[in-house]
C-alpha positions in Angstrom: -71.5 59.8 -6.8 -68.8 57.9 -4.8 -65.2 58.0 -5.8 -63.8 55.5 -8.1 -60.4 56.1 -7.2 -60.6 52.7 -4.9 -61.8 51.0 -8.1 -59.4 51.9 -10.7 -56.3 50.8 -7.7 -58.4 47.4 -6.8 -58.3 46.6 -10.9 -54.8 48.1 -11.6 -53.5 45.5 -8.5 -56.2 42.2 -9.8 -54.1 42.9 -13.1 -50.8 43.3 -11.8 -51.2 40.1 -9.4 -49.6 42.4 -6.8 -50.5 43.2 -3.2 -51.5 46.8 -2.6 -49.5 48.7 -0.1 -51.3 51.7 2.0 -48.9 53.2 4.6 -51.0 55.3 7.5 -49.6 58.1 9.2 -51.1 60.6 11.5 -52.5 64.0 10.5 -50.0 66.8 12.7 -47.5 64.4 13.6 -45.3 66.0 15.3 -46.1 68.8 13.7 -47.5 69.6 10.0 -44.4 70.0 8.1 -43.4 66.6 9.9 -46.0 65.0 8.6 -46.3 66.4 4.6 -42.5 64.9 4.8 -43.7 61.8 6.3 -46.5 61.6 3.4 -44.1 62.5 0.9 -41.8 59.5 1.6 -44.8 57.3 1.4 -45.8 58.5 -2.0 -42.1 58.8 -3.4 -41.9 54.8 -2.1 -45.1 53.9 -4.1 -47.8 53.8 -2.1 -51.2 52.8 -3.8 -52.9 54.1 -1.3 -52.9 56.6 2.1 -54.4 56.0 5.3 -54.5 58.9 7.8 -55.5 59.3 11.2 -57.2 62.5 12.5 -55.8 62.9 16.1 -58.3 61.9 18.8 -57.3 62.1 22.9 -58.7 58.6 24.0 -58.1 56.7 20.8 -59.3 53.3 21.7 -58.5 51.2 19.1 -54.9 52.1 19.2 -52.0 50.7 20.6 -49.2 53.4 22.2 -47.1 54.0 19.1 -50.3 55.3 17.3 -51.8 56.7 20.2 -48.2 59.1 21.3 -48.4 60.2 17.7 -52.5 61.4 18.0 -50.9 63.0 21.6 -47.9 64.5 19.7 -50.1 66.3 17.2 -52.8 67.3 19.5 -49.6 68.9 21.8 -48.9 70.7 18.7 -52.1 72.3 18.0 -54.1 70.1 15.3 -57.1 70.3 14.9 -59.6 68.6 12.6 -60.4 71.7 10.7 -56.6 71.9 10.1 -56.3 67.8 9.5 -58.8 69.0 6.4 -56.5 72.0 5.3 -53.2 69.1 5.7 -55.6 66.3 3.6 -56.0 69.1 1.1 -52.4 69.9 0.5 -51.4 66.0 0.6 -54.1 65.6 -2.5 -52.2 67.9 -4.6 -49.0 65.6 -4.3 -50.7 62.5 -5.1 -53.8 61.0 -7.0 -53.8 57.7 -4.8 -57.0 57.0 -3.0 -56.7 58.5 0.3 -58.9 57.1 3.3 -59.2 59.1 6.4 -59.4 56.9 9.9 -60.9 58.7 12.8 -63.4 58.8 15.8 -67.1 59.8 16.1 -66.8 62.0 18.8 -64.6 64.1 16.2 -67.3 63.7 13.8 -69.8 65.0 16.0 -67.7 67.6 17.2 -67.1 69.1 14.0 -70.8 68.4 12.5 -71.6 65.2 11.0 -72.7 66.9 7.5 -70.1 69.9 7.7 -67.2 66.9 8.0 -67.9 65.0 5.3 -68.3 68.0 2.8 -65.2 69.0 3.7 -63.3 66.1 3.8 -64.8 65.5 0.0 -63.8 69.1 -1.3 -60.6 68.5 0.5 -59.6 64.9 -2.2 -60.6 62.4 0.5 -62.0 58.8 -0.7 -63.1 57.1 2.4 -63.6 57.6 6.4 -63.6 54.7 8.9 -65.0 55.8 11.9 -62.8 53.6 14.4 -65.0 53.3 17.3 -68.5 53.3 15.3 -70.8 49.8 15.0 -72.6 49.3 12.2 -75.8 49.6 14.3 -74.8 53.3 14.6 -73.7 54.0 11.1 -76.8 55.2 9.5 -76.2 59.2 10.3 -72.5 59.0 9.0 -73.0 56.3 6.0 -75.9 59.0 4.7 -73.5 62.5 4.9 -70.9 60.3 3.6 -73.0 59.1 0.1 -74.4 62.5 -0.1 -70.6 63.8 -0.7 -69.3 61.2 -2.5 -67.3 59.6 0.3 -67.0 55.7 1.1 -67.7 54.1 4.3 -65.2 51.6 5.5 -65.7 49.1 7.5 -64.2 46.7 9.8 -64.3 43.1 10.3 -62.8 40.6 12.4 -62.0 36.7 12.6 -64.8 36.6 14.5 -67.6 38.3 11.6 -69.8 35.5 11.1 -72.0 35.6 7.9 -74.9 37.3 9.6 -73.2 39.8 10.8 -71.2 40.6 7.7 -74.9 41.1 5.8 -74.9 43.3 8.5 -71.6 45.6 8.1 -72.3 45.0 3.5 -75.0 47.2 4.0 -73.1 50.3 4.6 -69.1 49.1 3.5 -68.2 50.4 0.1 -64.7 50.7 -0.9 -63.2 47.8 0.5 -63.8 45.5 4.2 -60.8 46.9 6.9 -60.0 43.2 7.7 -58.4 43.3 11.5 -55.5 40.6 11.6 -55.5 40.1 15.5 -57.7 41.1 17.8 -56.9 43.8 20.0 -55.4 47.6 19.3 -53.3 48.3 16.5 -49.5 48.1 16.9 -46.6 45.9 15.6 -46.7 42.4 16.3 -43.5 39.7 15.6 -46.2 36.9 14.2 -49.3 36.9 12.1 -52.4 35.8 14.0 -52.0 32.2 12.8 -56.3 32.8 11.7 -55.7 35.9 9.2 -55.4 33.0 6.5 -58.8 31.3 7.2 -60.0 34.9 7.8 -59.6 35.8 4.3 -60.6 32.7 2.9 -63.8 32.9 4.4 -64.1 36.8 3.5 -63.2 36.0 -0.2 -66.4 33.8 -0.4 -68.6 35.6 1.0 -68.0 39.3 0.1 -67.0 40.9 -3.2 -65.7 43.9 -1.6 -61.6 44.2 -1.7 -59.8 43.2 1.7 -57.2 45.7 3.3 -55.5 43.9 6.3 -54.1 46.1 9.0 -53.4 45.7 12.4 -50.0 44.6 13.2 -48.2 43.9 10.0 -44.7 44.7 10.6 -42.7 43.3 7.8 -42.1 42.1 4.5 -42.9 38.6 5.4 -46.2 39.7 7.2 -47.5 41.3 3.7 -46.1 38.2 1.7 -48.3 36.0 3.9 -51.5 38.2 3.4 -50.9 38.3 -0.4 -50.9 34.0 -0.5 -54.2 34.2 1.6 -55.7 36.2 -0.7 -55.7 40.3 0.5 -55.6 42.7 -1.7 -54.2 45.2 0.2 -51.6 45.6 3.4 -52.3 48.5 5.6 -48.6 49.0 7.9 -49.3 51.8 10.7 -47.5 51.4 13.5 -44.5 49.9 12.1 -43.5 52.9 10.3 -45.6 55.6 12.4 -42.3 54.8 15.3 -39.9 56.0 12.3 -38.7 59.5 11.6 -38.9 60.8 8.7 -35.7 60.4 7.4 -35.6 56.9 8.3 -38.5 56.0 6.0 -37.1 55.8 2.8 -34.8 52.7 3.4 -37.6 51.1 5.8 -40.2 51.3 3.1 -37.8 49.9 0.9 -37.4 47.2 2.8 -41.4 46.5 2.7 -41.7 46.5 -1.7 -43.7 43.6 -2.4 -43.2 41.4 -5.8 -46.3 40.2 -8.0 -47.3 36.8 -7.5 -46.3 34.4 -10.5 
């Protein structure tokens, strides 16, 4: 049985007319205890949901903030088995949905079946394999439903309807809606398309929308939340923050229901 902890967040937010707010961080950055203080900032600030990244040595869809965070971890001695141990400790702190972001070459690597009973005993809701096309999914989308475990996918400005019926046969959870093309990272401006994006998205899925990719401030999630998302993913904006900067930045980032 899948988790219904992305269910019970997606009604909670309908309900409060409010924009969902899932920081990302990754796994062993710069070192373990780094990171539970990183986590623990998000959580104290609010966070409906956590994104985190299991450290990978040619991330491709990442921009350098991300990517000198994976290279800062993996200098530290990460590993996935221990990125399971650290997902595992974060889950006793928190009973937000918590979606893991990584890279099939870590997958396989570890086991494709071994991962994703692991990453299910460890409290994990989702895994989005970064560089994985639906085409290749089948292996991964099984292991995941066998333990429980959502697949996320991603879309882009340019998912036309075809392939969308495409990706909406293994997405559960909620559509990873890209806002610009290209790696992560922060960006000044919205991708003047993210609105039409999620218009078109909202008619032709039922799935939630998470938009990531670039959103760097509170105006960036305010604009996602008129289009229509119903959740903000911010990575790289806060990844390039200490620790103890976090509290006042994520501060910064609370987002008010819509009248």
């Amino acid at each position: 049985m899948l988790s219904t902890r992305y269910t019970s967040t997606f009604k909670k937010l309908k309900k409060q007319k409010r924009l969902g707010f899932c920081p990302f961080a990754i796994l062993g950055d710069s070192t373990e205890e780094e990171c539970i203080k990183r986590v623990t900032a998000y959580i104290n600030a609010g966070a409906d949901m956590l994104e985190l990244g299991i450290p990978f040595s040619d991330p491709i869809a990442d921009g350098p903030i991300v990517a000198q965070a994976s290279q800062r971890a993996l200098d530290a001695g990460i590993t996935t088995k221990k990125c399971i141990t650290l997902i595992k400790k974060i889950r006793t702190a928190t009973t937000v949905p918590i979606g893991i972001l990584c890279y099939a070459n870590s997958v396989h690597a570890y086991g494709i079946e071994s991962f994703y009973k692991d990453i299910a005993k460890a409290g994990a809701d989702s895994v989005l394999i970064a560089d994985c096309p639906p085409e290749e999914l089948a292996p991964f989308y099984n292991s995941a439903h066998k333990n429980g475990i959502h697949c996320i996918c991603i879309v882009t400005q340019d998912t036309d309807r075809k392939r969308l019926k495409i990706i909406e046969k293994f997405a559960t959870g909620f559509l990873y809606v890209v806002s610009t093309l290209g790696v992560t990272g922060t960006r000044t401006a919205l991708n003047p398309k993210i609105a039409d994006t999620i218009k078109f998205l909202k008619k032709s899925t039922t799935l939630p929308l998470s938009i990531g990719f670039g959103l760097s401030s509170k105006e960036h999630l305010c604009a996602i939340q008129k289009a229509g998302a119903d959740c903000g993913i911010v990575g790289s904006y806060l990844v390039k923050r200490g620790s103890a900067e976090l509290p006042a930045i994520l501060d910064k980032l609370d987002i008010k229901p819509l009248d």
